[in-house]
N, C-alpha and C positions, 0 to 999 in steps of 0.2 A: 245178266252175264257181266263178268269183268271186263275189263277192258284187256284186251292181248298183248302179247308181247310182241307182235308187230307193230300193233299201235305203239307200242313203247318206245321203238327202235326211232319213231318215225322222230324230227328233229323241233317239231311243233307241239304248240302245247295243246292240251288236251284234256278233258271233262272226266272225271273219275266217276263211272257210272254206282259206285257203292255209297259216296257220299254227295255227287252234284255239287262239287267243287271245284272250281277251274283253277287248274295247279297254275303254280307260279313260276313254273321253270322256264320261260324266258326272261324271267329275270335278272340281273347280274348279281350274280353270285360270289365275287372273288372282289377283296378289295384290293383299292388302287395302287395300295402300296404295299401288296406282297410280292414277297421276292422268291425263286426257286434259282435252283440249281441247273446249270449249266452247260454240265461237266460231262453230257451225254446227248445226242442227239436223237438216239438209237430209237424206235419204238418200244415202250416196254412190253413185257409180256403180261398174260392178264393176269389180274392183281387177284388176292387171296383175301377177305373178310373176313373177320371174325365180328359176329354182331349178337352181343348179349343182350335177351328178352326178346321173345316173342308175342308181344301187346302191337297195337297201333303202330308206337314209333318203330319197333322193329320191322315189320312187316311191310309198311310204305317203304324204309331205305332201301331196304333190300329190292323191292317191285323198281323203285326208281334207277338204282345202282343197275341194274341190268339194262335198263333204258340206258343209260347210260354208254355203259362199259360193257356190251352184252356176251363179251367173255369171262366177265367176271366169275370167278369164285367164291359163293356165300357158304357159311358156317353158322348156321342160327342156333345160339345154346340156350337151351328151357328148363327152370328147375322141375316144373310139373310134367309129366308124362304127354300132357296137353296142349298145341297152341293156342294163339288169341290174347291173352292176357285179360286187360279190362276188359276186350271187347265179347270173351263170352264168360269172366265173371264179377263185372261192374257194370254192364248196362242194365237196363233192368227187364227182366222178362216178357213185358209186355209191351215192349221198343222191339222189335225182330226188323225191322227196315235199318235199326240203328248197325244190326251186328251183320247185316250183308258186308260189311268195310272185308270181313274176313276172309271173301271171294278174292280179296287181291292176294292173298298167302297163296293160294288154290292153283291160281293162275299161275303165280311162278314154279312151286312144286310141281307141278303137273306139265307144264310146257319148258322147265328146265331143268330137268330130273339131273343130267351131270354136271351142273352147275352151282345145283342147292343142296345142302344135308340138313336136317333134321335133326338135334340131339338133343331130342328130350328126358325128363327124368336126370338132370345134369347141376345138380347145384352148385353153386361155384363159392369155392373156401377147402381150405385145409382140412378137413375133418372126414372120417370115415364115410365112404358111397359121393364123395365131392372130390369137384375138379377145381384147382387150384388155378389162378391168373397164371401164373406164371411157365404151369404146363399147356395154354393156351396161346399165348403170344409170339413164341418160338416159331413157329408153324404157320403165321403170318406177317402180311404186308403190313393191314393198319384192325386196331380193332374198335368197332363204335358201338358206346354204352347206351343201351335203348330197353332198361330194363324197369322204369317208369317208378312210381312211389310205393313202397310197400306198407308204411305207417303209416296212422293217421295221427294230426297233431290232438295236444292236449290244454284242454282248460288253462292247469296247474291252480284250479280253486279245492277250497277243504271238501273231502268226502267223494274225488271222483273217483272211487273203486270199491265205492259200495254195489254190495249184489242190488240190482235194478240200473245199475248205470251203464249202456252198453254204448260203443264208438259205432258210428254209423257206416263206417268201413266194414266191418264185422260182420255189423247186420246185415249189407249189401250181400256181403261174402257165402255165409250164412243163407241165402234166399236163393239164390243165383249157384249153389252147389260148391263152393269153392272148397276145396281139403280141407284146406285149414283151419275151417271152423266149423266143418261138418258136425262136431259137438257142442256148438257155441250154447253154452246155459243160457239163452233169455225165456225168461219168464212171461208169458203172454198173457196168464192168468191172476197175474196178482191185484189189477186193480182194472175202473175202467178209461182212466186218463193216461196220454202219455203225455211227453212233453220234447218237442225236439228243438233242440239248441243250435240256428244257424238257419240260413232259408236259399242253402243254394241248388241247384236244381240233384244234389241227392241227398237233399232234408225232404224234397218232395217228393221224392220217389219213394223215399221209404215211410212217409204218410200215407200215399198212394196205394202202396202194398197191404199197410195194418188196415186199410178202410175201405179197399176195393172186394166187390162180388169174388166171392170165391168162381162161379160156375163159369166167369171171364176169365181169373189165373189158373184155369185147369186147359185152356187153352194153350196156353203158352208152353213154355221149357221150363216153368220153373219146379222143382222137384216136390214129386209126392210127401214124403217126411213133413216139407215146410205147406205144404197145406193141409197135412192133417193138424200140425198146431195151428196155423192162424182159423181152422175151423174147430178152435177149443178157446182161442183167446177174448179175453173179456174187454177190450180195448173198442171205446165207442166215440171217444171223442180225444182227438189228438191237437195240442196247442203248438204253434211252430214259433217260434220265439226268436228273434235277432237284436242285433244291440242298437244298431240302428233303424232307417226309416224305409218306406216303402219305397222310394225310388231309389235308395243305394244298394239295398237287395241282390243280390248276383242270380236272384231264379231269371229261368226265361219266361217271356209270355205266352210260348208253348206248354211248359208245365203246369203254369198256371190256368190253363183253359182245361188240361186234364183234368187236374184235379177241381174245378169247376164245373164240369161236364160227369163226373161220378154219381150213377143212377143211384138215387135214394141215399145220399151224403150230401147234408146240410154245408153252408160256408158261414161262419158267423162273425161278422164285421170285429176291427178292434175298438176295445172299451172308448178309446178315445175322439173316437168318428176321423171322418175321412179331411174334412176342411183343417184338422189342428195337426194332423200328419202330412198333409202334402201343402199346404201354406200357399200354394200359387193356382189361379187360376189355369184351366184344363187349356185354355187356348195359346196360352203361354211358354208351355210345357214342350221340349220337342216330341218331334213326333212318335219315338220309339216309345218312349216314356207315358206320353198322352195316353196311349194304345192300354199300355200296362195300368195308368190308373183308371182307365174309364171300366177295363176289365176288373178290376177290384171293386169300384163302387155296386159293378153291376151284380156281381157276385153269381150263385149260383141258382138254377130254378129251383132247388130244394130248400125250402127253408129251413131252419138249425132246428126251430121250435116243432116241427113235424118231419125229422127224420128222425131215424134208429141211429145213424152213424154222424158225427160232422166234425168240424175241420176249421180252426182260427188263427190265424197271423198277428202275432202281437209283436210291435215294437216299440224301441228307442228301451230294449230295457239289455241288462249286460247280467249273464250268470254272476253268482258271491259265494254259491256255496249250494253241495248237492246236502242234505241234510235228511237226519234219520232220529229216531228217538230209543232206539235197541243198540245203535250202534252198529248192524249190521245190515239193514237192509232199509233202501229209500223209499223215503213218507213226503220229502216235499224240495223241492227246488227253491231256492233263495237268489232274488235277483235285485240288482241295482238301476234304480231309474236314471235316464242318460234325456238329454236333452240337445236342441242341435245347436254347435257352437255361435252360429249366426245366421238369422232371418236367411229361407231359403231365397228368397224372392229381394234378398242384397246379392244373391250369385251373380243373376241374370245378366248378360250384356248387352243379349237379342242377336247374336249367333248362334245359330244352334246347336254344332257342332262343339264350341267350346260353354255353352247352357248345358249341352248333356254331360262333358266330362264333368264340369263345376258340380253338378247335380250328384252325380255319381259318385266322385269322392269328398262330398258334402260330410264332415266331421261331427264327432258327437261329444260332449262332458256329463261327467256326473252329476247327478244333482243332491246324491246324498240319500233321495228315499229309497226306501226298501220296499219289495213286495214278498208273496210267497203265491206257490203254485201247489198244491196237494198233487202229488202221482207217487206210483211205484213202478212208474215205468219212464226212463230219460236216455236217448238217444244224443251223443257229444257227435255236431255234422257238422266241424270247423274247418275241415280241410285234409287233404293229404301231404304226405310230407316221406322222401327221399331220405334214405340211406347209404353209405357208401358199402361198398362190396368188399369181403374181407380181399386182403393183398392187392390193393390197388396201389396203396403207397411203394410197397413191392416192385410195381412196374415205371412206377413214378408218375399218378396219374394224382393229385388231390381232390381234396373234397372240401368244400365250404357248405360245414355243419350251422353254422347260424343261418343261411340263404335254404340247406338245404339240394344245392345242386353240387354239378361235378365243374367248375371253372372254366370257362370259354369265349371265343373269341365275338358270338353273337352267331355264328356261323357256323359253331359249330365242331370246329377244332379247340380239345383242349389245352388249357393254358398252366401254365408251371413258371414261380419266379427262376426255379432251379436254370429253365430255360432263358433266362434271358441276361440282360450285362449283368445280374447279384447286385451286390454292394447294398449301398441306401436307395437305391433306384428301383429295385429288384422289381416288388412290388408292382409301379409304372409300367414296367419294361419286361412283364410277363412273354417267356414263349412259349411256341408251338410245342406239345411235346408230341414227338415224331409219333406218326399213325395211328395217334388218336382224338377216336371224336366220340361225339354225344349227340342224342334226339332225345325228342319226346320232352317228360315232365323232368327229368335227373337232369336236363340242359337249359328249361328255361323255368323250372318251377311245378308245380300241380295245379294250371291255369287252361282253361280251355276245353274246347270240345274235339272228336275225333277228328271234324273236319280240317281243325287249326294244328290236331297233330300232323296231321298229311300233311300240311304244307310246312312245317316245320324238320319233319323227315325227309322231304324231297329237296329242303335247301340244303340240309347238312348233307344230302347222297352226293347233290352237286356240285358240292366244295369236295368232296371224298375223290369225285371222279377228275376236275377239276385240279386237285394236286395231284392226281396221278398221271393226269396228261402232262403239264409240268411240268414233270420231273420232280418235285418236290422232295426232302427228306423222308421214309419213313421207316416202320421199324426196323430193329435187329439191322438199322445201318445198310439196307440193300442201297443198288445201285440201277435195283428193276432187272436185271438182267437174269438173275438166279432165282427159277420157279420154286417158290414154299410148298411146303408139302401140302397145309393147310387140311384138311378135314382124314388125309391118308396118317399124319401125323400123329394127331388127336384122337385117333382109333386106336393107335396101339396105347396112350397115355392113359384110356379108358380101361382099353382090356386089361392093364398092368395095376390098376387098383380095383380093376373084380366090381366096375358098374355095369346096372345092368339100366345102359342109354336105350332109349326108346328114338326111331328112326319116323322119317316121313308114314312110311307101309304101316308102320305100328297104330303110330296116331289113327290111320284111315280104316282101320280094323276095328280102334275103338270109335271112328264114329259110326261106324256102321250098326254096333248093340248098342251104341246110345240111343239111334234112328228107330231100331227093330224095336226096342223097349218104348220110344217114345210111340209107334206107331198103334202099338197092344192099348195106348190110353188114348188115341186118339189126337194125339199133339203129334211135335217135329220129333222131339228128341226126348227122354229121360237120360240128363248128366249123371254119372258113376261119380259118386264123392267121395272114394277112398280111394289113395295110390295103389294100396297092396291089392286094392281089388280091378286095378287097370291093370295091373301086371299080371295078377293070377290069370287075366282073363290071354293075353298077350304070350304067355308060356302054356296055357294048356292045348 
């Protein structure tokens, strides 16, 4: 069960029974030296949101923001027909404990039906069947961007758009039923190596997937389509590759026992052994890190040389080049040997705590050699990476394209030089720009797990709520006094360009033939991968 919106109301903090995180909400949330307004002592009236994306970060403000403010008005807009975001199509199918976080949406829709709307099927931009920022804003108090990373970043080495080279975003996408790549071309069959570039815990998941029992992934939610190919794909032995060393690594040591625990899937040490990669004595090592190498050394009960399937970690080496011999389709991955800039074991200070950071972001240099990897199959798993949303500028909200995120104060409120004294200063003396904020990955990055979005979204709900007790400035210049229309608004803005938005009821209609269909196979659910076929199903 979620936790209620009683518990919510209540003034203490409290255990999020979807992820077992104890929020941070009695934390101070407001710095020391902000200022509000004045100019009214009045109570205001409850406040109007608009919160674009429906993933993690949206889903927690919104849960917290009623905790808060429990008169509040939410407005959640969703380009898919669908909520959840990453959390029902980037975790991985055989994580279902990971996507319970989604019980917290449930709980608000359901115990604050006049408080919350639903607009799904709603993409937001100028162009036919979309809602523009600017027909959204009007019609509220403040709006907060919680719509998480849609790209994933890139190499930028020679040959990565050769057919064989797929982003591990995609393939996640791809696995997990997402629309968007409901026809994603990978090839499963072309050879029997892959190679995946990066080792953070979804390089491992999507190792986990090409190498796992099929008769275990028919259990889960993952869709039919993607296991009748991975039961045609020739893929036996998959190499994971990073540029650095095993303790700088961002996998957890939860993944790593996954995929060390895979029935009949060898692990096979890297070429270099284990004393000339981790350089320090195991006793030495803090303890998170101990853990992680003692778990490497130990490796798997399957050995490489008597499985059908297995699975290798190779580091200290950096991509050069996806390489082919046709010119069209990849024959071999080309990499550069890297080396670590200095003796791990000159880190050391013998605190732990600053042993494990030093350890952590322990540096690499090239060394000049080359190797190569024969596959026709290469997975790019270097990260996610944010977008700005068309007409933000529009509203006056910027974007810092090199970072990646949407500018802000740490907390959460966005920032605008435009907002602050200008001049040569501007820069320094960024401000607030009235009623908006940011969560999630678009506020601090694509770092973290769902657990760290929650308390990321619960800080920015409580600055959100926080400046509205305040009195703070927020948009369209209120005074708090004059109710927004806020979701009665954006109804008619929808009806007048002929969308056809999908509502709370809608969504729960489709899960209900996602459930019936999954229940015919024996699993929770079978996801619907095509929009036109959530609608069709929604109109008849």
């Amino acid at each position: 069960m979620s936790p209620s919106l009683a518990a919510m109301r209540s003034g203490s903090s409290y255990v999020c029974t979807a992820c077992r995180t104890r929020s941070l909400a009695t934390r101070r949330t407001t710095p020391r030296n902000a200022t509000y307004s004045t100019a009214s002592v009045q109570v205001r009236r409850p406040i109007n949101v608009a919160i674009i994306g429906s993933g993690p970060a949206g889903f927690y403000s919104a849960y917290r923001l009623l905790k808060r403010l429990p008169d509040a008005r939410i407005t959640m807009f969703e380009q898919l027909p669908v909520p959840y975001g990453l959390a029902r199509y980037g975790v991985a199918p055989d994580h279902p404990e990971v996507k319970k976080c989604t019980e917290t949406l449930i709980t608000v829709a359901q115990e604050q039906p006049i408080n919350f709307n639903f607009v799904g099927n709603c993409p937001i931009g100028p162009g036919k069947g979309e809602l523009p920022l600017t027909a959204i804003t009007p019609y509220f108090d403040a709006t907060l961007f919680a719509y998480g990373a849609s790209k994933d970043k890139r190499l930028g080495i020679p040959g990565e758009d050769l057919k064989g080279v797929v982003s591990a975003r995609s393939f996640v996408g791809w696995y997990n039923g997402l629309p968007e790549y409901a026809d994603l071309p990978v090839d499963l069959t072309a050879g029997d190596t892959a190679v995946v570039i990066g080792q953070g815990n979804v390089a491992l998941d999507v190792t986990r997937i090409l190498l796992a029992p099929l008769d275990e992934l028919r259990k889960t939610d993952i869709n039919e389509e993607t296991i009748e190919a991975l039961s045609r794909s020739r893929v036996r032995d998959v190499k994971v590759i990073g540029r650095r060393g095993p303790l700088q690594a961002p996998y957890t040591i939860k993944e790593l026992r996954e995929l060390m625990n895979l029935p009949d899937v060898g692990f096979a040490p890297p070429p270099e052994g284990w004393e000339d990669l981790l350089q320090i004595p195991r006793k030495k090592l803090p303890r998170q890190l101990k853990r992680i190498a003692e778990l490497l050394e130990k490796g798997s009960k399957t050995g490489s040389d008597s499985s059908a399937k297995a699975w290798q970690l190779g580091y200290l080496r950096s991509p050069a080049a996806f390489l082919s011999q046709g010119g069209e389709h990849l024959d071999a991955v080309g990499f550069e040997k890297t080396e670590y800039a200095r003796p791990l074991s000159e880190l050391l200070t013998g605190d732990p705590q600053s042993d494990l950071n030093a350890l952590r972001a322990a540096k690499v240099q090239s060394t000049g050699r080359k190797s190569l990897v024969h596959a026709n199959l290469a997975f790019r798993s270097v990260g996610y990476q944010s977008e700005p949303l068309p007409g933000m500028s529009e509203i006056g909200v910027p974007f810092d394209a090199a970072r990646g995120v949407i500018p802000n104060d740490r907390w959460g409120r966005v920032l605008s030089p435009t907002e602050g004294v200008g001049g040569v200063a501007a820069a320094l003396t960024a401000g607030h720009v009235p009623g908006m904020y940011a969560a999630g990955w678009v506020k601090r990055g694509p770092t973290g797990v769902i657990a760290s979005t929650m308390d990321d979204a619960f800080l920015t709900a409580d600055v959100v709520a926080g400046d509205w007790e305040g009195h703070a400035r927020f948009m369209n210049h209120g005074d708090g006094l004059e109710m927004k229309e806020g979701y009665d608004g954006v109804r008619r803005e929808l009806e007048s360009r002929s969308i056809r938005s999908v509502s709370w009821s809608d969504w729960e209609k489709i899960d209900v033939e996602e459930r019936r269909r999954g229940k015919k196979r024996g699993k929770e659910r079978e996801k619907i991968r095509r929009v036109d076929e959530m609608l069709a199903l929604l109109d008849s």
